[in-house]
Backbone and ligand atoms as CSV (ligand in chain L), in Angstrom:
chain,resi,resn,atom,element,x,y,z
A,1,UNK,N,N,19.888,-51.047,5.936
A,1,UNK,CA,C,18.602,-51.499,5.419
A,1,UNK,C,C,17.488,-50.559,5.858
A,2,UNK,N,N,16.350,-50.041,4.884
A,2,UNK,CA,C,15.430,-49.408,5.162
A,2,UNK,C,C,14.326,-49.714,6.222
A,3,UNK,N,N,13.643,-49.285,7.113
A,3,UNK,CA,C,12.794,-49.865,7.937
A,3,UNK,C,C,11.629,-49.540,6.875
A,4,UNK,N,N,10.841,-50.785,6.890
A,4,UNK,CA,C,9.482,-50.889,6.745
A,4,UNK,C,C,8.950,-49.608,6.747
A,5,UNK,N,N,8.082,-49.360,6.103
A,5,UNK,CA,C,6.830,-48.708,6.254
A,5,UNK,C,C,6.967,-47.244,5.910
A,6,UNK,N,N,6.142,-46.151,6.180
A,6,UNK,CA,C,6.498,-44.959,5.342
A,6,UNK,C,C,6.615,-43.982,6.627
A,7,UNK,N,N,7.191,-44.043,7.655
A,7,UNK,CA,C,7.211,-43.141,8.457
A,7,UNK,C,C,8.247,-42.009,8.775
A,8,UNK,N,N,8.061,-41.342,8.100
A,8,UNK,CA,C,9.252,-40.543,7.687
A,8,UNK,C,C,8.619,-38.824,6.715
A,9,UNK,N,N,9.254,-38.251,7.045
A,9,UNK,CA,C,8.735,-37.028,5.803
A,9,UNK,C,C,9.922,-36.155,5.705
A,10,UNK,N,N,10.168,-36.118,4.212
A,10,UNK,CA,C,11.226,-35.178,3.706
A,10,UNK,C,C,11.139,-33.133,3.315
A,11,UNK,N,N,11.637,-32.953,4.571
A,11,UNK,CA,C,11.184,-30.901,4.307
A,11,UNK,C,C,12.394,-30.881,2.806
A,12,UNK,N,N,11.885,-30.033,1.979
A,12,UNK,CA,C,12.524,-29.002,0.592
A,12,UNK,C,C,12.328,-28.026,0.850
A,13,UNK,N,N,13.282,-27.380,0.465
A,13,UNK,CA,C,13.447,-25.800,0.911
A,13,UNK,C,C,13.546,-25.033,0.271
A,14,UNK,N,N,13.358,-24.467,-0.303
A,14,UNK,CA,C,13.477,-23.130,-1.128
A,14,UNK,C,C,13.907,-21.620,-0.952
A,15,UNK,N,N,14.708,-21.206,-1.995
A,15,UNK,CA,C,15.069,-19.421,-0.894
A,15,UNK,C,C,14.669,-18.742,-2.173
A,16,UNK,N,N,14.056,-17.700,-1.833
A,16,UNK,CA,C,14.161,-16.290,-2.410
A,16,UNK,C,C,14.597,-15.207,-1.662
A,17,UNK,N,N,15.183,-14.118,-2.571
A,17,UNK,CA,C,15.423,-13.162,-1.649
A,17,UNK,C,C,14.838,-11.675,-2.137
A,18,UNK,N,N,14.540,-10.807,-1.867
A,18,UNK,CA,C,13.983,-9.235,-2.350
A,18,UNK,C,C,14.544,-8.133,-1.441
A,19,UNK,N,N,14.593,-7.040,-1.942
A,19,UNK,CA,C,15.230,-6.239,-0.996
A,19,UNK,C,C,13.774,-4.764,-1.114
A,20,UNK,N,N,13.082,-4.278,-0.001
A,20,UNK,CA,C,12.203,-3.245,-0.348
A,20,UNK,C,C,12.495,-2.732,1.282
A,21,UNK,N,N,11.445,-2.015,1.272
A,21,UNK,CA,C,11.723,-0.878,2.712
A,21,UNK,C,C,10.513,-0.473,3.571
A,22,UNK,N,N,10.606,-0.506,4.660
A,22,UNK,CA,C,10.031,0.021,5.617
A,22,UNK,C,C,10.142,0.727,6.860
A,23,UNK,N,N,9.445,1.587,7.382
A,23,UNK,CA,C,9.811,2.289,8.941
A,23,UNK,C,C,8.744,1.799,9.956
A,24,UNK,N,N,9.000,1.651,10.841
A,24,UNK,CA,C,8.406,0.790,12.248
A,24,UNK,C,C,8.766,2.036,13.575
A,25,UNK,N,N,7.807,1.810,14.301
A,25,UNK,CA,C,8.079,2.902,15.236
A,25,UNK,C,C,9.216,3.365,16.013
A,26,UNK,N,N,10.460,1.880,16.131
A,26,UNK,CA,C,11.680,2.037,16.797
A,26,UNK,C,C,12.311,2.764,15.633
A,27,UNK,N,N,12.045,2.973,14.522
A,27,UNK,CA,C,12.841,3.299,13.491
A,27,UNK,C,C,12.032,4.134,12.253
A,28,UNK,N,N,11.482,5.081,12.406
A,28,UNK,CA,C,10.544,5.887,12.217
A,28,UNK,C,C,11.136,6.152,10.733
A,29,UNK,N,N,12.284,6.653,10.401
A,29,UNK,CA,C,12.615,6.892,9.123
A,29,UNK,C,C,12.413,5.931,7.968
A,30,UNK,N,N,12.035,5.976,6.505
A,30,UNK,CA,C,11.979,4.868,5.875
A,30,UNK,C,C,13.092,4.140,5.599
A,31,UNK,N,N,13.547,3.028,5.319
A,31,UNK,CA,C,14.994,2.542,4.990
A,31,UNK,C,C,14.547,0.836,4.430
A,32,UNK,N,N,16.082,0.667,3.893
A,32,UNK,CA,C,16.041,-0.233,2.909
A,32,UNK,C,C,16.291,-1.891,3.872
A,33,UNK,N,N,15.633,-2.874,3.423
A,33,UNK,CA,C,16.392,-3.982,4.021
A,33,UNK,C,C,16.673,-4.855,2.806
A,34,UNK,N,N,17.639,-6.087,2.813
A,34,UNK,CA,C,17.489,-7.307,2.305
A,34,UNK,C,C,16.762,-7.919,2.883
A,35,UNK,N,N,15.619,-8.534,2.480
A,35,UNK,CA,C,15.102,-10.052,3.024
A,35,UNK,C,C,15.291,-11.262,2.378
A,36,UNK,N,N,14.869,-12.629,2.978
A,36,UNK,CA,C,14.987,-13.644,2.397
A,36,UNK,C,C,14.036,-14.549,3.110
A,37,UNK,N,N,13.124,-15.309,1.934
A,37,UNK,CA,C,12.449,-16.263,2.160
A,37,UNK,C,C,12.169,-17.255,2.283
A,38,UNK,N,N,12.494,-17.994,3.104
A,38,UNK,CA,C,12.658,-19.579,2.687
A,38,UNK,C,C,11.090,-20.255,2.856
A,39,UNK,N,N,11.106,-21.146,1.822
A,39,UNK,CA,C,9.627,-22.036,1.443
A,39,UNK,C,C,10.118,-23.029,1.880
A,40,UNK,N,N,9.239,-23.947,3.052
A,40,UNK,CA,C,9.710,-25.368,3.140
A,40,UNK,C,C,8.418,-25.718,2.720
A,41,UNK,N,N,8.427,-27.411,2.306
A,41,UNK,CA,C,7.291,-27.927,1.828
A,41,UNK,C,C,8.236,-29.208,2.255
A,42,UNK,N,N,6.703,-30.505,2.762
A,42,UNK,CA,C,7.212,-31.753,3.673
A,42,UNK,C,C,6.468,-32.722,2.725
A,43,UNK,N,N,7.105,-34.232,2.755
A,43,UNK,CA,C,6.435,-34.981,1.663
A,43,UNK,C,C,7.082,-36.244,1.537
A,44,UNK,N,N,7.138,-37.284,0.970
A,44,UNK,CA,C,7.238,-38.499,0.685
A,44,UNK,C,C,7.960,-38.443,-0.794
A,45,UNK,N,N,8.941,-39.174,-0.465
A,45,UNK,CA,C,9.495,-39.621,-2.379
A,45,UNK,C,C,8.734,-40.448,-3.401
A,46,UNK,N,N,8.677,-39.446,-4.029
A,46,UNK,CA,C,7.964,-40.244,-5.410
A,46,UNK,C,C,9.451,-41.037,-5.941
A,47,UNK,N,N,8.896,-42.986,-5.739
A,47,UNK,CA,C,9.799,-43.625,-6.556
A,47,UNK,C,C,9.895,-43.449,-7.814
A,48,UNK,N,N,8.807,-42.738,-8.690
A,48,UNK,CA,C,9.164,-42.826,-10.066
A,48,UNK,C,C,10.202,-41.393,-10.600
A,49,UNK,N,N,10.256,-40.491,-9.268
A,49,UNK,CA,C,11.042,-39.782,-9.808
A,49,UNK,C,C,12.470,-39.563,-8.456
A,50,UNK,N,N,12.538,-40.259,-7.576
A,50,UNK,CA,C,13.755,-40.115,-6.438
A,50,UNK,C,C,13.648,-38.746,-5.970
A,51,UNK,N,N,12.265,-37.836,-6.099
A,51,UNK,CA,C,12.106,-36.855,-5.381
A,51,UNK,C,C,10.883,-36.836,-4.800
A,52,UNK,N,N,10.938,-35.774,-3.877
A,52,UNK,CA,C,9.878,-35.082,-3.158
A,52,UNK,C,C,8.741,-34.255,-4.050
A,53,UNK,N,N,9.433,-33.587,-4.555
A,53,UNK,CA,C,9.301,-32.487,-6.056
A,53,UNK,C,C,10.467,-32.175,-6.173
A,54,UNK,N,N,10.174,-31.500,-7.560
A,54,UNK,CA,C,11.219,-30.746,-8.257
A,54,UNK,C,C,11.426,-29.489,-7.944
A,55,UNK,N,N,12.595,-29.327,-7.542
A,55,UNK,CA,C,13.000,-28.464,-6.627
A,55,UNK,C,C,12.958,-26.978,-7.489
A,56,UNK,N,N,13.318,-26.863,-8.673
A,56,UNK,CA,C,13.164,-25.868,-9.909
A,56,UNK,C,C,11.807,-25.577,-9.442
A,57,UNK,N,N,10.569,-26.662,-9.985
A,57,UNK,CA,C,9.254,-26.454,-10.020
A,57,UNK,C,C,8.216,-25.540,-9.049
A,58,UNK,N,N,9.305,-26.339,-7.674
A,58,UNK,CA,C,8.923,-25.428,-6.209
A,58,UNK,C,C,9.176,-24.055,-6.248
A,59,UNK,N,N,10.660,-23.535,-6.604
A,59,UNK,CA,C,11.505,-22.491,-6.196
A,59,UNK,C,C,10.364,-21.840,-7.110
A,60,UNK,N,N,10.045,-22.029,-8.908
A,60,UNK,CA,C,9.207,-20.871,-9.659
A,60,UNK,C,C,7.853,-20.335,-9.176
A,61,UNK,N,N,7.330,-21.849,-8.545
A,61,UNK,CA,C,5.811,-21.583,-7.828
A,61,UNK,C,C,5.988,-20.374,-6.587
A,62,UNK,N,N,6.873,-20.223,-6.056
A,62,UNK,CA,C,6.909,-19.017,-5.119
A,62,UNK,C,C,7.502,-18.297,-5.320
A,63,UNK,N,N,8.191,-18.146,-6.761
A,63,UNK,CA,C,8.937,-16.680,-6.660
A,63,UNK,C,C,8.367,-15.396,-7.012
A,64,UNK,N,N,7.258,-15.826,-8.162
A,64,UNK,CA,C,6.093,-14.520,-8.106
A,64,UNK,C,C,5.853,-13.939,-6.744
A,65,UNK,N,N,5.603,-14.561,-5.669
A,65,UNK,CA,C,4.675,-14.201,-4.674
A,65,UNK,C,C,5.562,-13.068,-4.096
A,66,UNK,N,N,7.131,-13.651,-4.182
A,66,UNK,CA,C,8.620,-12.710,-3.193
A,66,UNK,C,C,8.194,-11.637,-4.550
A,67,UNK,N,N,8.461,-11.719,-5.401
A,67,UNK,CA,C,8.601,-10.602,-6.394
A,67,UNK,C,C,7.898,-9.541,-6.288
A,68,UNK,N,N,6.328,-9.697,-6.076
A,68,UNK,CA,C,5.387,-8.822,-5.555
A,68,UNK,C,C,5.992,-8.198,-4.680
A,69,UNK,N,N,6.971,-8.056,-3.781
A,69,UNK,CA,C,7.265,-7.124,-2.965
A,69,UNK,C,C,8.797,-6.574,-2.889
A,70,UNK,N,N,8.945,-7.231,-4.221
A,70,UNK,CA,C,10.472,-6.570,-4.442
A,70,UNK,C,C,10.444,-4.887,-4.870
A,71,UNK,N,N,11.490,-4.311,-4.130
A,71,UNK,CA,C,11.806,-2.862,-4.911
A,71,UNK,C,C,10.300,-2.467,-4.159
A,72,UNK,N,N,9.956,-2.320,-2.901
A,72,UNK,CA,C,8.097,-1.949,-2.803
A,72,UNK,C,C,8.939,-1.362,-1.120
A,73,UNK,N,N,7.608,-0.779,-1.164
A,73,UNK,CA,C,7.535,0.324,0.036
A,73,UNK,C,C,6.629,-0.557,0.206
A,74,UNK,N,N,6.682,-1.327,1.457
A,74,UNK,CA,C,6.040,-2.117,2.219
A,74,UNK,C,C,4.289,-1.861,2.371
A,75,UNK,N,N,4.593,-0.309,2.959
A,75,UNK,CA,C,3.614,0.050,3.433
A,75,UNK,C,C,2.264,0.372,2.016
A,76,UNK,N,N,3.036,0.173,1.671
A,76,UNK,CA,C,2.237,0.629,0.224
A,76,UNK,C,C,1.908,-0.763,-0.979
A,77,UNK,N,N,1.878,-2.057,-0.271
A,77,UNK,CA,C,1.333,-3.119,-1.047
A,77,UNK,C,C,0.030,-3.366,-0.906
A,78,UNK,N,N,-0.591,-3.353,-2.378
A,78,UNK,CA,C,-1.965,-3.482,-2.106
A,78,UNK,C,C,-2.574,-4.596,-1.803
A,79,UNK,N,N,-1.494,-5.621,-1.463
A,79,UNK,CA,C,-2.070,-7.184,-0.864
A,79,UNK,C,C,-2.034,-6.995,0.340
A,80,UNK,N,N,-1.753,-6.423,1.021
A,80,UNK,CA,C,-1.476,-6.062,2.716
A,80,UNK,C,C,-2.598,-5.055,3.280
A,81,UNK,N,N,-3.775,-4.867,1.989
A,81,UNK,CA,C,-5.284,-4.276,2.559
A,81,UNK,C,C,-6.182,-5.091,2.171
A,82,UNK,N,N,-6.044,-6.103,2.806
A,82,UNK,CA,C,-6.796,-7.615,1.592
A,82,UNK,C,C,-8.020,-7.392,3.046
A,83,UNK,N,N,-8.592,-8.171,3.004
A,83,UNK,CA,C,-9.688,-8.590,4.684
A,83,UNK,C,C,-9.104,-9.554,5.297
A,84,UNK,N,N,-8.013,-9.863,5.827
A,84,UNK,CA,C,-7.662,-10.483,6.728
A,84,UNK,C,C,-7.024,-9.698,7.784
A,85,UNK,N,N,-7.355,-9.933,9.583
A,85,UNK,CA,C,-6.801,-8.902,10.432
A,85,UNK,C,C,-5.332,-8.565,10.399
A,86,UNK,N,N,-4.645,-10.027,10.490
A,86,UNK,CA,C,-3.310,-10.157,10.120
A,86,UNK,C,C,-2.318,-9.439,9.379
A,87,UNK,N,N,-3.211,-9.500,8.314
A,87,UNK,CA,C,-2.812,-9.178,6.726
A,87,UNK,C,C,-3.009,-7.309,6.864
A,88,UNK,N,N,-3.897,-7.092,7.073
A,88,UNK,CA,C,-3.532,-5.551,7.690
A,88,UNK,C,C,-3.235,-5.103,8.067
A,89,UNK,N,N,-2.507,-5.810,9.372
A,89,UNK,CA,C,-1.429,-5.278,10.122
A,89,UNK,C,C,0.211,-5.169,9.366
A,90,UNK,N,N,0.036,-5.966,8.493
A,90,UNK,CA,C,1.372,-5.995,7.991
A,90,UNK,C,C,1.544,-4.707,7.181
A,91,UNK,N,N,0.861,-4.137,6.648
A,91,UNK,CA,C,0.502,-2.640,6.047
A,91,UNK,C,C,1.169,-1.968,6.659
A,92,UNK,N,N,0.707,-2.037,8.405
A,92,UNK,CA,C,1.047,-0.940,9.316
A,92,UNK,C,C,2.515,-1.121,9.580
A,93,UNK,N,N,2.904,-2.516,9.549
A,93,UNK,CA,C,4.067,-3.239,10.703
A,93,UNK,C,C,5.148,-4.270,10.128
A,94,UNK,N,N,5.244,-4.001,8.347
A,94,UNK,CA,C,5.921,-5.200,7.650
A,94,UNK,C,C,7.141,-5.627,8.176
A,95,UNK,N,N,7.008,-6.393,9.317
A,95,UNK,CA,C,7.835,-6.799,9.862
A,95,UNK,C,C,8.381,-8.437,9.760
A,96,UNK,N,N,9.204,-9.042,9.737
A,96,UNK,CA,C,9.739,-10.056,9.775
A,96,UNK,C,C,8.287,-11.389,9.683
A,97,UNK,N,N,7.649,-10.987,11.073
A,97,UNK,CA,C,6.615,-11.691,11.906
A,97,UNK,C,C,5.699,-11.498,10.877
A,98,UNK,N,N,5.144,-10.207,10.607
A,98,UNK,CA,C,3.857,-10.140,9.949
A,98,UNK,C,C,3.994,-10.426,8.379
A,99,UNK,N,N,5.329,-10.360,7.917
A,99,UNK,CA,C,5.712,-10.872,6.019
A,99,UNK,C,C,5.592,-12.198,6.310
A,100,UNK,N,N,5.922,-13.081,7.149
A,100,UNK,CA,C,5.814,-14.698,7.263
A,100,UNK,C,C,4.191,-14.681,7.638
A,101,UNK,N,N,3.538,-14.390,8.547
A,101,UNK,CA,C,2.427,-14.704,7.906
A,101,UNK,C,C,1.698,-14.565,6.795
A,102,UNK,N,N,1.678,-13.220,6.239
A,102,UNK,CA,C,1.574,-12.666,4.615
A,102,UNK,C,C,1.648,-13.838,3.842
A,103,UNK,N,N,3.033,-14.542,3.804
A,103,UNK,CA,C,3.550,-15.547,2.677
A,103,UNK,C,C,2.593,-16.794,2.984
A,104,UNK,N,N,2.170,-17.075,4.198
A,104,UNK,CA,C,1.511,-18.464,4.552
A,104,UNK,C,C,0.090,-17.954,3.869
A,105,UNK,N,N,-0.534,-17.057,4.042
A,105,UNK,CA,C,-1.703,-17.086,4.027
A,105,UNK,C,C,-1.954,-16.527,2.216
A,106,UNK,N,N,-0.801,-15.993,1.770
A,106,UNK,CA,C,-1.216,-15.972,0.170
A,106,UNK,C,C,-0.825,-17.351,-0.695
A,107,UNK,N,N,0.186,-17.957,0.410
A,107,UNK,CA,C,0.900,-19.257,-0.800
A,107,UNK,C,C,0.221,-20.466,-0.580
A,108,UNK,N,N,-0.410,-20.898,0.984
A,108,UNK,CA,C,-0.812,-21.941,1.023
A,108,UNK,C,C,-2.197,-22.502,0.209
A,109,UNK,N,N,-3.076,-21.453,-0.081
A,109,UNK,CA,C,-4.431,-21.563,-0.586
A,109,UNK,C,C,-4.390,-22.454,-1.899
A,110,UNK,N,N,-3.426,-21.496,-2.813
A,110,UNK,CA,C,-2.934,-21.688,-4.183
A,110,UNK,C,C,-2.059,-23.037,-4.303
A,111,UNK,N,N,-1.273,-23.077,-3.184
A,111,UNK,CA,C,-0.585,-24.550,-3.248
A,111,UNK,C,C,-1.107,-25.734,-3.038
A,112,UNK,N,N,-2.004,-25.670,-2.112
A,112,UNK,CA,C,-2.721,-26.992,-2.063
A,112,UNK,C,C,-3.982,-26.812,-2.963
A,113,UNK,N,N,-3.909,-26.169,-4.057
A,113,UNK,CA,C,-4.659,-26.442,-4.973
A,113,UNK,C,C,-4.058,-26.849,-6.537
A,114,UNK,N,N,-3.030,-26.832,-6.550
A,114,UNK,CA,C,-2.067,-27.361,-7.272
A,114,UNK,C,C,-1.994,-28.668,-7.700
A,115,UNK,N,N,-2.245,-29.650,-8.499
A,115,UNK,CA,C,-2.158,-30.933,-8.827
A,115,UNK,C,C,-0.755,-31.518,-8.769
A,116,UNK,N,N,0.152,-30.892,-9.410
A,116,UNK,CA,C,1.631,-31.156,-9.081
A,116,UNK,C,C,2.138,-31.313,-7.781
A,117,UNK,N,N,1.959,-30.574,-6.989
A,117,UNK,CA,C,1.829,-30.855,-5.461
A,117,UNK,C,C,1.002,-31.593,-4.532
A,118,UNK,N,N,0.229,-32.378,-5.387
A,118,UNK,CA,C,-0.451,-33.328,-4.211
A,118,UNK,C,C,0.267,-34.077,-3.439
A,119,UNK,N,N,-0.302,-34.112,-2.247
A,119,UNK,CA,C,0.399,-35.293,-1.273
A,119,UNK,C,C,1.514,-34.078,-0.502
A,120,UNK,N,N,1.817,-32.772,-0.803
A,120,UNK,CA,C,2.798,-32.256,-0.296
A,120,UNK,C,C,2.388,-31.103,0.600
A,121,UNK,N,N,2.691,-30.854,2.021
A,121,UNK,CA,C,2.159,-29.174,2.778
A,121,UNK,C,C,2.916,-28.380,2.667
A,122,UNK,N,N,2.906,-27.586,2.994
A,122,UNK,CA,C,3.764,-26.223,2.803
A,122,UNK,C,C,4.175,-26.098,4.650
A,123,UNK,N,N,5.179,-26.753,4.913
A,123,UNK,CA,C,4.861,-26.816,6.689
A,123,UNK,C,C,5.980,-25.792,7.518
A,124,UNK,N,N,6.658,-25.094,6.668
A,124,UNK,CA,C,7.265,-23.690,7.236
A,124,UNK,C,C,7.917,-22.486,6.502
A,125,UNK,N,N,7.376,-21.626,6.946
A,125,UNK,CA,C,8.302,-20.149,5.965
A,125,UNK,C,C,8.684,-19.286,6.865
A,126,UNK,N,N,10.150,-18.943,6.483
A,126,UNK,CA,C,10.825,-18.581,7.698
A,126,UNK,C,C,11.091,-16.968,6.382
A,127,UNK,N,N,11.384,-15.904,7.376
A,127,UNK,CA,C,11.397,-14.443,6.809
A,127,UNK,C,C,12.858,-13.933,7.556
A,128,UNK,N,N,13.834,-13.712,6.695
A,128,UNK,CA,C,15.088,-13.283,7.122
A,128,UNK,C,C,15.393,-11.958,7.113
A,129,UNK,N,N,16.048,-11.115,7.792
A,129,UNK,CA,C,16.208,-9.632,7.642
A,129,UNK,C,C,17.315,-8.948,7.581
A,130,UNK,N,N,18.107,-8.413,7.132
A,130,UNK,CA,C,19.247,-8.092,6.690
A,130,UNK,C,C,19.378,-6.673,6.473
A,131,UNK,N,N,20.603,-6.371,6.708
A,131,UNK,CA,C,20.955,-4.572,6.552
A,131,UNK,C,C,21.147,-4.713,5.014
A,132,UNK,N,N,21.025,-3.564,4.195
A,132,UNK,CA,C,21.398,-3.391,2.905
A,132,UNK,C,C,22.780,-3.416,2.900
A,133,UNK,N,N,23.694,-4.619,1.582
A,133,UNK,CA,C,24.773,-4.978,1.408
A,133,UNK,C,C,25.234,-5.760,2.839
A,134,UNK,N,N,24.795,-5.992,3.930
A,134,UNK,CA,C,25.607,-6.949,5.319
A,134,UNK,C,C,24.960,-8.084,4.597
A,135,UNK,N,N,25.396,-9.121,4.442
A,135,UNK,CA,C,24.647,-10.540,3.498
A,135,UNK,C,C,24.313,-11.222,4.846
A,136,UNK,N,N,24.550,-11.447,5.930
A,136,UNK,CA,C,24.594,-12.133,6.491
A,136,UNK,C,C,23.022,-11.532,7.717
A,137,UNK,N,N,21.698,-12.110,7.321
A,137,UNK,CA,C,20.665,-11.893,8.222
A,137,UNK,C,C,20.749,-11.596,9.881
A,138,UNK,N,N,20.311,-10.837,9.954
A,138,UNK,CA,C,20.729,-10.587,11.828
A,138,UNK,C,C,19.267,-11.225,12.472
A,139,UNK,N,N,18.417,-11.619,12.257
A,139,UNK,CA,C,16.916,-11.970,12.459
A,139,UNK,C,C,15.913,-12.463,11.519
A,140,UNK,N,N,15.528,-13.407,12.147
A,140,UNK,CA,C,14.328,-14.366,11.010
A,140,UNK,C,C,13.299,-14.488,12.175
A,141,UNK,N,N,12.038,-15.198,11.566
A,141,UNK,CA,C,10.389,-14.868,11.895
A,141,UNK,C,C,10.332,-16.569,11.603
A,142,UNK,N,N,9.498,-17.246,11.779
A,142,UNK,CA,C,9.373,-18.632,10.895
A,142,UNK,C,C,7.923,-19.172,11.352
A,143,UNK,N,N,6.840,-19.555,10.538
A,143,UNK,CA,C,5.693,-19.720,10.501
A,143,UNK,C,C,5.554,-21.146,9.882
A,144,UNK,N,N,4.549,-21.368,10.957
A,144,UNK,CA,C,4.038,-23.219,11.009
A,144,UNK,C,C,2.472,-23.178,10.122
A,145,UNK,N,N,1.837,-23.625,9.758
A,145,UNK,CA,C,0.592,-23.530,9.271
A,145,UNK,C,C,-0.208,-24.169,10.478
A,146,UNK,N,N,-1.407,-23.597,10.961
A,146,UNK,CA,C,-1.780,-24.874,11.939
A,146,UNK,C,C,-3.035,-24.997,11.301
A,147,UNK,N,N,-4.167,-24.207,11.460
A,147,UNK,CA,C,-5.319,-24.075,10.864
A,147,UNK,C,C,-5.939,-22.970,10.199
A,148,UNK,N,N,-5.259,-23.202,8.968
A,148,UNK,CA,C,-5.427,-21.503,8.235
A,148,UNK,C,C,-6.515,-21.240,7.763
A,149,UNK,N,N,-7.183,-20.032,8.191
A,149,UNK,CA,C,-8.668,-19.724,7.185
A,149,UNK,C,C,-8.545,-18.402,6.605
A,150,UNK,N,N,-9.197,-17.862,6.154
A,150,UNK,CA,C,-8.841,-17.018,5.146
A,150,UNK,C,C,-8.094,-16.527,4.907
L,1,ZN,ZN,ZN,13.899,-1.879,9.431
């Protein structure tokens, strides 16, 4: 039997994946990685539909954003010279750490402005990293929203 009341929240998850390239100072040469993105978003079941959202609906709303950096030389995205300090560092440093913030701070704005998504946060995006062709990620990044401003 269900307990009373609504205390509870259901995470959906979402993956994309892109593969582009970057060099970092331990690794100075340019080179290729797989990444992968996972979108969580937290929320309450809508009884009229036995979901959270539609999980299709979710996965399309963020796959533009992964796409933007598919097949891309990191260092060379022109969203990564936006005015945020963060966000410029990732220019320098597209690293695991600095692409998960990237994704919070371009997806959350747009999502909670979304009508289809009311009632729902965007409450983690985790950034996976992978050798080209090893499928299996050796390192992920994962970002909480706490109080995001620009
Ligand atoms: Zn690398």
């Amino acid at each position: 039997m269900l307990v009373h009341g609504n205390a509870y929240e259901i995470d959906i998850t979402v993956s994309h994946q892109f593969n582009a390239s970057h060099s970092l100072p331990m690794r100075p040469e340019l080179h290729h990685h797989d990444w992968e993105v996972e979108f969580t978003i937290s929320g309450k079941i809508n009884p009229l539909t036995g979901m959270v959202c539609d999980m299709l609906e979710l996965s399309e709303f963020f796959q533009p954003y992964v796409e933007k950096l598919n097949r891309q030389n990191l260092h060379e995205v022109d969203d990564f010279a936006q005015d945020n300090e963060l966000v410029k560092v990732t220019k320098r440093f597209p690293t695991c750490d600095t692409l998960a913030h990237y994704f919070m701070w371009r997806t959350v704005p747009n999502f909670n402005h979304e009508p289809r998504f009311r009632g729902l946060t965007i409450s983690k995006i985790m950034v996976k990293i992978a050798e080209p062709d090893d499928h299996e990620p050796w390192g992920w990044a994962t970002i909480r929203p706490t109080n995001l401003t620009s």
